[in-house]
C-alpha positions in Angstrom: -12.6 20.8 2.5 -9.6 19.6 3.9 -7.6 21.7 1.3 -9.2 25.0 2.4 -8.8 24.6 6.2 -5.4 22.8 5.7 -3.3 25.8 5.6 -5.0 27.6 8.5 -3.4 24.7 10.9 0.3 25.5 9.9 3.2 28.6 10.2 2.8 30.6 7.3 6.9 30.4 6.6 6.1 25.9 6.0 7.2 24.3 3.5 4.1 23.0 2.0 1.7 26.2 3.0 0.1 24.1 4.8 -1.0 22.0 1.7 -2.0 18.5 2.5 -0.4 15.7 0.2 -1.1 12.3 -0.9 1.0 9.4 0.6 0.2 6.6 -2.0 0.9 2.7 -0.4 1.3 -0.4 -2.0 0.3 -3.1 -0.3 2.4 -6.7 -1.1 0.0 -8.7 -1.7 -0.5 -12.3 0.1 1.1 -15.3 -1.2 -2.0 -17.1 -2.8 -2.6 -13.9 -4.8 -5.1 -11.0 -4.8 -7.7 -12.5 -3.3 -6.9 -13.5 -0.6 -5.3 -11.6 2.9 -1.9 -12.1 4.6 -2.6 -13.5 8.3 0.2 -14.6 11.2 -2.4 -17.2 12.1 -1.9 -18.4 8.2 1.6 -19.4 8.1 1.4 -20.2 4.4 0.1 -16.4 3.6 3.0 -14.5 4.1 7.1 -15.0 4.3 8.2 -14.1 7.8 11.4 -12.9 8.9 11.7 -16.0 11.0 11.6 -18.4 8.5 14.0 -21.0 7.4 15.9 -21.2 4.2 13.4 -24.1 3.4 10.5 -22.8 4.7 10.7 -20.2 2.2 11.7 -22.5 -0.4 8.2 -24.4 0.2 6.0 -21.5 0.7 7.6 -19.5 -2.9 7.1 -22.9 -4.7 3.8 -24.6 -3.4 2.1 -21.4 -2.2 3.0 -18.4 -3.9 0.0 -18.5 -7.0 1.4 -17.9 -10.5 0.6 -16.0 -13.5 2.2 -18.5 -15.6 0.4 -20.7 -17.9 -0.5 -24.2 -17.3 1.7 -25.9 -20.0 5.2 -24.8 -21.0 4.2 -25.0 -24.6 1.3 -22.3 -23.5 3.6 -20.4 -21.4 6.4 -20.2 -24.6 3.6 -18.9 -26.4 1.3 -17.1 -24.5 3.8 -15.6 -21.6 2.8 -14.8 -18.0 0.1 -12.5 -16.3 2.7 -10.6 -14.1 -0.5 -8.8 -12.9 -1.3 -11.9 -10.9 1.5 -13.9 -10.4 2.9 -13.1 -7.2 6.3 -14.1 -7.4 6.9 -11.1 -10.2 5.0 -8.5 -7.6 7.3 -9.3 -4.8 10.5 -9.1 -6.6 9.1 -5.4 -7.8 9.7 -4.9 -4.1 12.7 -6.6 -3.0 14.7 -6.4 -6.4 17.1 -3.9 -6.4 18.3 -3.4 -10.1 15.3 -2.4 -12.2 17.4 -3.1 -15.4 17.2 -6.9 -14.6 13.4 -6.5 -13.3 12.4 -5.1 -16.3 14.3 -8.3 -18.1 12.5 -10.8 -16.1 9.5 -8.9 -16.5 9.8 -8.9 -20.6 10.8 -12.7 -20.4 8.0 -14.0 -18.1 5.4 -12.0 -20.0 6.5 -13.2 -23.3 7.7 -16.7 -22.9 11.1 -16.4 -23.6 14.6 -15.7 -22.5 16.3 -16.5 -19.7 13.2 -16.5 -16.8 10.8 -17.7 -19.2 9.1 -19.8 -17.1 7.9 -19.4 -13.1 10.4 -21.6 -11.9 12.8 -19.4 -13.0 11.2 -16.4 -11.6 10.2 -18.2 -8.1 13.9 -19.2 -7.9 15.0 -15.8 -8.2 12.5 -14.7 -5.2 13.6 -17.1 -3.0 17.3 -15.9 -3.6 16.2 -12.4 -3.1 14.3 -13.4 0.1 17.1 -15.5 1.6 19.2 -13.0 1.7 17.2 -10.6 3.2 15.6 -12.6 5.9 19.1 -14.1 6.6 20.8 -10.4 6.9 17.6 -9.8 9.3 18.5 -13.0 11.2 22.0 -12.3 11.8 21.2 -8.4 12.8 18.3 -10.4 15.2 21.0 -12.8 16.8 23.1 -9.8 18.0 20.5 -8.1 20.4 20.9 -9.0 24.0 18.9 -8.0 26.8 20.9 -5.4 27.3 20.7 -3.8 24.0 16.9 -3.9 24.7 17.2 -2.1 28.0 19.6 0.4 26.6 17.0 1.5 24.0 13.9 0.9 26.2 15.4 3.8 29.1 14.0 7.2 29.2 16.6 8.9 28.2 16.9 12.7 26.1 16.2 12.7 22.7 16.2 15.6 21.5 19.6 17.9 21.9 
C-alpha cells in the first residue's frame, strides 16, 4: 500500500518519484552476546564513551562472550564462530581497513595465523576502542559552558 500512495505525497520533479526506500540497521549487539540487551543501568552490557582505558580492558576480556572454542587445541582445529563471538562483530564496526578484517576474520575462523585465538582478537578491540573513546574524551574535555550556550541560542539556520 504504502508504494501506491507514496508517490502521491511528493513533487512530481523528486528524486525518488516519491518511492519509499528501505533503511536497513544493524544493531551492535550487547557485550554478553545475542541474547542478551545493552542497558546504562548494566554497566557490563555495553562500552560507554566514559569509560577508562581499564574499564574497557575488563569489560572486552571478562564480558564480551566469545565464539572461540574452549581449548586452544579445539580452537587450532576447529576455529571460531565469528557469528557469535562479539569481539569479531564489533571490530566489523569500528575497524576501518577491511583488508585486515577480513584477515582476522579468516584467522579466528580457522585457527590459525596471526589472531588465531580470542585474545588476539579482544586485544585488537580494545585498541580499536581506546582510541576512539579517548579521541571522544579529548573532543568532550574542550566544551565549556559557553560552547553549550553558543549552540543552545535561537539563532538562523537556514540562509
Amino acid at each position: 500500500m504504502t508504494r501506491d500512495v507514496a508517490h502521491r505525497l511528493v513533487p512530481k520533479d523528486h528524486p525518488t518519484g516519491g518511492k519509499p526506500s528501505l533503511i536497513h540497521s544493524k544493531f551492535f549487539p550487547p557485550l554478553q552476546g545475542s541474547q542478551g540487551k545493552m542497558s546504562s543501568s548494566d554497566t557490563n552490557s555495553a562500552i560507554f564513551l566514559t569509560d577508562t582505558k581499564e574499564e574497557i580492558r575488563e569489560k572486552i576480556t571478562t564480558q564480551a562472550f566469545s565464539g572461540g572454542q574452549e581449548t586452544s587445541k579445539l580452537q587450532r582445529e576447529l576455529g571460531a564462530n565469528l557469528e557469535t563471538d562479539v569481539s569479531y562483530q564489533w571490530l566489523t564496526f569500528f575497524l576501518e581497513d577491511d583488508e585486515l578484517l577480513k584477515s582476522i576474520g579468516d584467522d579466528y575462523s580457522t585457527g590459525s595465523g596471526e589472531f588465531w585465538a580470542t585474545g588476539k582478537v579482544k586485544a585488537k578491540l580494545i585498541s580499536e576502542l581506546n582510541v576512539l573513546v579517548e579521541g571522544h574524551q579529548a573532543r568532550r574535555a574542550l566544551v565549556t559552558d559557553d560552547v553549550v550556550k553558543e549552540f543552545m541560542c535561537e539563532r538562523n539556520i537556514i540562509d
